[in-house]
Backbone as ProteinMPNN parsed JSONL, in Angstrom:
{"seq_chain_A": "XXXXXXXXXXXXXXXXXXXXXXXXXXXXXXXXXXXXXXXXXXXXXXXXXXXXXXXXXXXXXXXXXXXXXXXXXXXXXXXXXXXXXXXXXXXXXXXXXXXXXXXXXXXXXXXXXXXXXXXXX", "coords_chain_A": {"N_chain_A": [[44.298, 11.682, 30.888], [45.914, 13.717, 30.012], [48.786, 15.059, 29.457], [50.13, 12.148, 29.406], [51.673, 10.097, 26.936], [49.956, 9.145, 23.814], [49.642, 6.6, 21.889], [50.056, 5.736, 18.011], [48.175, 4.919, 15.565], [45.529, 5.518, 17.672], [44.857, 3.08, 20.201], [42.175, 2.642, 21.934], [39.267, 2.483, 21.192], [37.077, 3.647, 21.311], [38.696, 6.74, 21.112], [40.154, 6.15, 18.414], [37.732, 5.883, 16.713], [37.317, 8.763, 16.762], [39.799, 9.65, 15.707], [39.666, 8.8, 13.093], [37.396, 10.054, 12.367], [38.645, 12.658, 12.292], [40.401, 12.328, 10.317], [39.443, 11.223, 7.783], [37.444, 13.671, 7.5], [38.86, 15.986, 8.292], [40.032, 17.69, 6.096], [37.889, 18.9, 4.575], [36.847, 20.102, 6.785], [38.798, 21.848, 7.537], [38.683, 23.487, 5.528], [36.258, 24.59, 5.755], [36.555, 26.244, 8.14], [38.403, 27.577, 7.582], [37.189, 29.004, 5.425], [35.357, 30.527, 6.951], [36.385, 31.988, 8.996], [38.965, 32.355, 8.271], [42.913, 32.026, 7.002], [44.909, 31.061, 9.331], [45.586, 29.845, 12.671], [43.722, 27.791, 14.67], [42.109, 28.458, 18.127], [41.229, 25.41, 20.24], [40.207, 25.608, 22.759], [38.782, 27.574, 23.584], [35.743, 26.901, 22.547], [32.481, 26.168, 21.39], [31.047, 23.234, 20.945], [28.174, 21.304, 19.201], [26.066, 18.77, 19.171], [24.19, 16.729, 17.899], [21.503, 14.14, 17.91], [20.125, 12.475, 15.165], [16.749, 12.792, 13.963], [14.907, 9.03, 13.893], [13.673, 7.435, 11.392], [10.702, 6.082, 12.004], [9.407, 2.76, 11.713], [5.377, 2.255, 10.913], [3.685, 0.782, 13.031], [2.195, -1.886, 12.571], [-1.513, -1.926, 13.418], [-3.122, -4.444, 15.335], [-6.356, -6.13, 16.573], [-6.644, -7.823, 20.24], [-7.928, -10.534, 20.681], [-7.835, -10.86, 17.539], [-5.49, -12.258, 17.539], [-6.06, -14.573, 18.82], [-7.366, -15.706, 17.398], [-5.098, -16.576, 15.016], [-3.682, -17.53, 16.652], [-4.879, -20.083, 16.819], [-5.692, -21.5, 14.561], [-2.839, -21.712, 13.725], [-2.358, -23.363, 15.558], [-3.823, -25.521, 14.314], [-2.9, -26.118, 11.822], [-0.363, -26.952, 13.174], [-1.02, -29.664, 13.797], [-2.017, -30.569, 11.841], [-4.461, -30.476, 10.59], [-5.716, -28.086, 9.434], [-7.028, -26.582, 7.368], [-7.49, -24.974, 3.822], [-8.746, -22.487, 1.606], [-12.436, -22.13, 0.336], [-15.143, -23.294, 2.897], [-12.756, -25.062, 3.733], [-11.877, -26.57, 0.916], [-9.675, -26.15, -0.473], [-7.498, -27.184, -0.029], [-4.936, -28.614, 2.155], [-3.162, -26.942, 4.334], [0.153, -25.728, 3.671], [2.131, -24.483, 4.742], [3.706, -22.117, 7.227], [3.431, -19.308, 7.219], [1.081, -19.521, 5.427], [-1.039, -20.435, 7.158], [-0.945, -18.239, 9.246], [-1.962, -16.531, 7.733], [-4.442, -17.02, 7.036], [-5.588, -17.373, 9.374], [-5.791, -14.366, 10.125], [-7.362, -13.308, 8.154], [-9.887, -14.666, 8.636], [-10.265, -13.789, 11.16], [-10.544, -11.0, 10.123], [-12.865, -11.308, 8.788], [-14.91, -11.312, 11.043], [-14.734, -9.25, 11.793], [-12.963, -7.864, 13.959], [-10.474, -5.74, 14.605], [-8.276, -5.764, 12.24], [-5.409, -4.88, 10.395], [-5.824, -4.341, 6.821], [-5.498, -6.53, 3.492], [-1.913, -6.577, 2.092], [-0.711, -5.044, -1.005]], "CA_chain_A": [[45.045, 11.421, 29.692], [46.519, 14.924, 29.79], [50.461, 14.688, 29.495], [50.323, 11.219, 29.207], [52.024, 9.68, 25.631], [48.712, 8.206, 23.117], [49.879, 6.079, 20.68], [49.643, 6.883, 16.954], [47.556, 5.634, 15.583], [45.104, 5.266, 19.235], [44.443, 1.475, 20.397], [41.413, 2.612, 22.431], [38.521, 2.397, 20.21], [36.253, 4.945, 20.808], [39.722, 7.452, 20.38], [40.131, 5.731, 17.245], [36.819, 6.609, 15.957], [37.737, 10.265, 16.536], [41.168, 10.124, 14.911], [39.176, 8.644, 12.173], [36.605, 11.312, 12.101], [39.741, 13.879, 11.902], [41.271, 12.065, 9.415], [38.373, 11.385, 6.742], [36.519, 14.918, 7.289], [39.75, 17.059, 8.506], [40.328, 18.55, 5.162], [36.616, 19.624, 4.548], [36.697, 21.034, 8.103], [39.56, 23.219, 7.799], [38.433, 24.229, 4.267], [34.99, 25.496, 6.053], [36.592, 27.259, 9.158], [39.695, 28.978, 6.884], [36.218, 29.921, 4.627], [34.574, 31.157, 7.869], [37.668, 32.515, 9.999], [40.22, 33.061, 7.408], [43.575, 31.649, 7.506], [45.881, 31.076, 10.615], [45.907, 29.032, 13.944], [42.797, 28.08, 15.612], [42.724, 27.094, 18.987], [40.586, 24.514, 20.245], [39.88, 25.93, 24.088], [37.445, 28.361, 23.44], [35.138, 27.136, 21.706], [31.435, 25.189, 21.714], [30.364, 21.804, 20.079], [26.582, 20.793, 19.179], [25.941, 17.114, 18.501], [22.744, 16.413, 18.318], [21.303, 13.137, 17.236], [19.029, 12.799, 14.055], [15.487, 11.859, 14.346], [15.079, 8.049, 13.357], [11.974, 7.939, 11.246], [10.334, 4.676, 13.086], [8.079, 2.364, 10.773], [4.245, 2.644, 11.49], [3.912, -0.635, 13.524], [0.7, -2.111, 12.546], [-2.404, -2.36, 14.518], [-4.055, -5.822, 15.515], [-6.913, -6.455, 17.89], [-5.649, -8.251, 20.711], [-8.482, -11.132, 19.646], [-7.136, -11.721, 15.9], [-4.018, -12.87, 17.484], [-6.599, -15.876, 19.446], [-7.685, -16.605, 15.993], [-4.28, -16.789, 14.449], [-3.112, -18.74, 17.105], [-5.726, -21.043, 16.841], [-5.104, -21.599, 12.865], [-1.132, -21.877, 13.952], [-2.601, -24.707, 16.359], [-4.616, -26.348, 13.749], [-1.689, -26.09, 11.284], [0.662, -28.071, 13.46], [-1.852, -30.937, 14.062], [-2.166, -30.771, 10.251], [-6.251, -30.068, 10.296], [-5.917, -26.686, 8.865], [-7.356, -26.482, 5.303], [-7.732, -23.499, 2.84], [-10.38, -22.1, 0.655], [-13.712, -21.688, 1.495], [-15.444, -24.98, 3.626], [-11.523, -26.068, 3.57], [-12.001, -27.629, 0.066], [-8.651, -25.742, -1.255], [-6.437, -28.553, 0.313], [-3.621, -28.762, 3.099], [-1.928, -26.098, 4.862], [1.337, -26.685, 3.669], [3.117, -22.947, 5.364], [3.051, -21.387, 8.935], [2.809, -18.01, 6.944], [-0.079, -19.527, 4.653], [-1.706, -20.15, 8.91], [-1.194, -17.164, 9.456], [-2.891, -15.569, 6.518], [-5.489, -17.467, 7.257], [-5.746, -16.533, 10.961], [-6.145, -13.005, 9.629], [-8.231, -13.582, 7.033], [-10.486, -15.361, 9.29], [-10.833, -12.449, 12.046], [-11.481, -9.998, 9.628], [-14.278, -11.447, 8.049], [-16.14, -11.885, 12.349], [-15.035, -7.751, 12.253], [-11.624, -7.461, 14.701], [-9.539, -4.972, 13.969], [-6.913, -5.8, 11.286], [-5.265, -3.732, 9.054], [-6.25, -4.168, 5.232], [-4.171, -7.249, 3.341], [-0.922, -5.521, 1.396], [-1.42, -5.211, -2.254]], "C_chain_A": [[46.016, 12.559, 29.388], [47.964, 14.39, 30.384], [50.662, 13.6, 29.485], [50.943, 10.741, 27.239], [50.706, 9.003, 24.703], [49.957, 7.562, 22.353], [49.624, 6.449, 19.576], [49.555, 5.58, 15.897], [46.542, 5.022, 16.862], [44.837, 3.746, 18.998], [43.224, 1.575, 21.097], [40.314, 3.051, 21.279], [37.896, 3.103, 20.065], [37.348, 6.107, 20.409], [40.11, 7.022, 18.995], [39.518, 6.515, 16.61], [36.788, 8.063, 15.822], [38.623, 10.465, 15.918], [40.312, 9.522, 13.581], [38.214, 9.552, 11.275], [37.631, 12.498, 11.541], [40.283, 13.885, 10.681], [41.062, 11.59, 7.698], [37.725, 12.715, 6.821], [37.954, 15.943, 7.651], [40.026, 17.636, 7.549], [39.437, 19.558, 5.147], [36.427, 20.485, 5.952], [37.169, 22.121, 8.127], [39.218, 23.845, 6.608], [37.083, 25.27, 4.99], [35.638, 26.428, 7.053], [37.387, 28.502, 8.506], [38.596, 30.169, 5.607], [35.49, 31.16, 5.832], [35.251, 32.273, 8.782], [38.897, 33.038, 9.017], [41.739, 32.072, 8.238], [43.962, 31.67, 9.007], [45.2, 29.578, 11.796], [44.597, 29.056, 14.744], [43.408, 27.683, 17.095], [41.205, 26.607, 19.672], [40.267, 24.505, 22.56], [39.229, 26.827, 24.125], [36.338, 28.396, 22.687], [33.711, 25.979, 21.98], [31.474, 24.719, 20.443], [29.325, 21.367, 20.039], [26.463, 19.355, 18.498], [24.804, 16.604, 18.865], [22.061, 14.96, 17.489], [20.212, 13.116, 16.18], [17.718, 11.979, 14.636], [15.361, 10.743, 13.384], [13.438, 7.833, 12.555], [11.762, 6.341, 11.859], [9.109, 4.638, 11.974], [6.683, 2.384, 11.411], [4.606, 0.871, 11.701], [1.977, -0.595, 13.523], [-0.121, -2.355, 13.332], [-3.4, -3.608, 14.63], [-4.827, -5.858, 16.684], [-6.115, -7.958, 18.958], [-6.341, -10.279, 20.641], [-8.735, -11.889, 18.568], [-6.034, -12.561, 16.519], [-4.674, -14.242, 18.204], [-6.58, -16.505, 18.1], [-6.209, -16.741, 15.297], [-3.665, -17.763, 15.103], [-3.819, -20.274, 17.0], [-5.841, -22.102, 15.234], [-3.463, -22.052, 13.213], [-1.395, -23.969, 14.214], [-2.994, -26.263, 15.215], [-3.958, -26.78, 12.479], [-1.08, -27.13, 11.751], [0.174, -29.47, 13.331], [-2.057, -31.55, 12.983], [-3.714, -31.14, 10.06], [-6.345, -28.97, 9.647], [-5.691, -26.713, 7.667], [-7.666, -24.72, 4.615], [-8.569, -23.683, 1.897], [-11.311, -22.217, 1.134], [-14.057, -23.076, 1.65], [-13.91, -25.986, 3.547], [-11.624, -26.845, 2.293], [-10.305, -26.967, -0.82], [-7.698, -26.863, -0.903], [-5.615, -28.188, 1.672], [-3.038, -27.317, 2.994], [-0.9, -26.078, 4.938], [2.224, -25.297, 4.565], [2.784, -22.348, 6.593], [2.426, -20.152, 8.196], [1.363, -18.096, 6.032], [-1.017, -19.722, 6.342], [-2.652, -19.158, 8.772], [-2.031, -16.009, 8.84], [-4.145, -15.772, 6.487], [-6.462, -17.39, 8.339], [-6.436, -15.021, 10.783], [-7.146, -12.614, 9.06], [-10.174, -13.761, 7.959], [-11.574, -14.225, 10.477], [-11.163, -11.572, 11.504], [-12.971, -9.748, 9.328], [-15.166, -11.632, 9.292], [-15.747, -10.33, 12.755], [-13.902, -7.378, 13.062], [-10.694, -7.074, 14.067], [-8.135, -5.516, 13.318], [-7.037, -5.673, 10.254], [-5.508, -4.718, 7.47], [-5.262, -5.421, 4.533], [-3.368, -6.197, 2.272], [-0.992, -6.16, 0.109], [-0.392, -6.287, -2.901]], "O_chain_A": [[46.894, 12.368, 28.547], [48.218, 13.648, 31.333], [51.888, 13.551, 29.587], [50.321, 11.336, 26.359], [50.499, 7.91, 25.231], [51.078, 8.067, 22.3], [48.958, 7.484, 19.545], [50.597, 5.161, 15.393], [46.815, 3.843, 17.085], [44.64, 3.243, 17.891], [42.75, 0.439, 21.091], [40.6, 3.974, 20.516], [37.747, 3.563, 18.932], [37.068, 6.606, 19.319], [40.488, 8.015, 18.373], [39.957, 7.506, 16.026], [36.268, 8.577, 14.831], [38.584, 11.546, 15.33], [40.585, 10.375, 12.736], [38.191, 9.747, 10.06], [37.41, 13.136, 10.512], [40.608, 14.867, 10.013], [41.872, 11.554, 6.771], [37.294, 12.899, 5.683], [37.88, 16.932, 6.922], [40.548, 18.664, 7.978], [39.675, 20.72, 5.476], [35.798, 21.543, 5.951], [36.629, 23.168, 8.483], [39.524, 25.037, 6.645], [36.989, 26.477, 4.762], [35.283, 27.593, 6.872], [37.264, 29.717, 8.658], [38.825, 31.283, 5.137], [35.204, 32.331, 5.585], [34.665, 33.274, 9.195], [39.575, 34.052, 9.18], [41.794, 31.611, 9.378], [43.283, 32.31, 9.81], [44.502, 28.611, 11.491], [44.285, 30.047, 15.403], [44.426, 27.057, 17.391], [40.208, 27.328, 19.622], [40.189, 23.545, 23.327], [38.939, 26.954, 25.315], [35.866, 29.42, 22.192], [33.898, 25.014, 22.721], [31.733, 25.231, 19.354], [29.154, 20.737, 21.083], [26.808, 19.066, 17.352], [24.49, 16.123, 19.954], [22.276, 14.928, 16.277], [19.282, 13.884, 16.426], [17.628, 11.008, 15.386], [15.572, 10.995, 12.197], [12.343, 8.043, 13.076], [12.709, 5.592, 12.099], [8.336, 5.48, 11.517], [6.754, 2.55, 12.628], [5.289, 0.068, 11.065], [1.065, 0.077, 14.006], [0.276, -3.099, 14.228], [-4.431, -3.632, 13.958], [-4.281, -5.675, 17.772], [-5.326, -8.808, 18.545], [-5.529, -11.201, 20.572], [-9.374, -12.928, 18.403], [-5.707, -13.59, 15.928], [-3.86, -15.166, 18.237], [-5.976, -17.519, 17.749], [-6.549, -17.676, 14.572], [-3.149, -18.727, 14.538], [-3.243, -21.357, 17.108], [-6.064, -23.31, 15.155], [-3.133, -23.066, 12.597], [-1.048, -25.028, 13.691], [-2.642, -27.441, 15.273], [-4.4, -27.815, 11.979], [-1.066, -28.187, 11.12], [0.866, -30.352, 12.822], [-2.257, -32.762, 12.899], [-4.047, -32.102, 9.368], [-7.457, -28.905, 9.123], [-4.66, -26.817, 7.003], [-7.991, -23.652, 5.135], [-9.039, -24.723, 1.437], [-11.367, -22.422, 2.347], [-13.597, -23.97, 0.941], [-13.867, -27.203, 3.37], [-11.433, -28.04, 2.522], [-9.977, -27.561, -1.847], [-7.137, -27.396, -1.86], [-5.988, -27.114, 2.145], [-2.606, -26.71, 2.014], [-0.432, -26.332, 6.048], [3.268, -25.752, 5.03], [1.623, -22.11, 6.925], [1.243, -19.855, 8.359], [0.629, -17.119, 5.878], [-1.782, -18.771, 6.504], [-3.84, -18.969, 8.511], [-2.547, -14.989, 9.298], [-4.96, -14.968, 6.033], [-7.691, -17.354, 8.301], [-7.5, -14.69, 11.306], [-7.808, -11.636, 9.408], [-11.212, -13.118, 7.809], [-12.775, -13.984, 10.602], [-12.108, -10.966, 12.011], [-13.798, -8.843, 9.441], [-16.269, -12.093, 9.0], [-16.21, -9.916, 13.818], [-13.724, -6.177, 12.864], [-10.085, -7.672, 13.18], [-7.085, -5.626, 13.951], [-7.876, -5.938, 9.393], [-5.187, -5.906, 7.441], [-4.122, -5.39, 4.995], [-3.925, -5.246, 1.723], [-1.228, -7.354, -0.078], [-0.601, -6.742, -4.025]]}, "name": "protein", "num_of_chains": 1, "seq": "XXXXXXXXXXXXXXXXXXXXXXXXXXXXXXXXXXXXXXXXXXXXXXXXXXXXXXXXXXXXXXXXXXXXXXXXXXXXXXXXXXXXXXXXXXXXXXXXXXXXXXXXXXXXXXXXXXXXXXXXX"}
């Protein structure tokens, strides 16, 4: 790209995003270096850049035996077929929701002891 003409303002997109970077933060930049360096002329060939990426915090991903997920599927199953009742001895009525199933799936394995987490308040 050296001695070649860019355009103004760039058509290549990731160059974009840099003239963009320059052109939203370039004030605040030169305000910190002319605080750090003092007026005049930098130049931009001697010098290092650190770009380091932030750490992403990552949600706790819940833990299920592998087990509960027979019994949930099995509730899913019994769902579609439209056999799958609620409340205790099924006397609550019709499964009308995959996620009411599923709650039920859960529900279900906890109470025979396979690991799954706590229901949310």
């Amino acid at each position: 790209m050296r001695g070649t003409r860019t355009p103004m303002p760039p058509t290549d997109p990731l160059i974009y995003r840099f003239y963009e970077l320059v052109m939203v933060n370039g004030p605040a930049w030169k305000a910190l270096i002319e605080e750090e360096f003092g007026d005049g002329i930098m130049s931009a060939i001697d010098y290092d850049m650190v770009r380091a990426k932030k750490a992403q915090h990552m949600a706790k991903k819940r833990k299920y035996a592998q087990s509960a997920g027979k019994d949930v599927k099995s509730e899913i199953h019994r769902y579609k077929r439209g056999n799958a009742k609620s409340g205790p001895g099924g006397k609550g009525g019709k499964v009308k929701s995959r996620k009411q199933a599923i709650a039920i799936g859960l529900s279900k394995a906890r109470k025979k002891g396979k690991k799954v987490p706590r229901k949310k308040p």
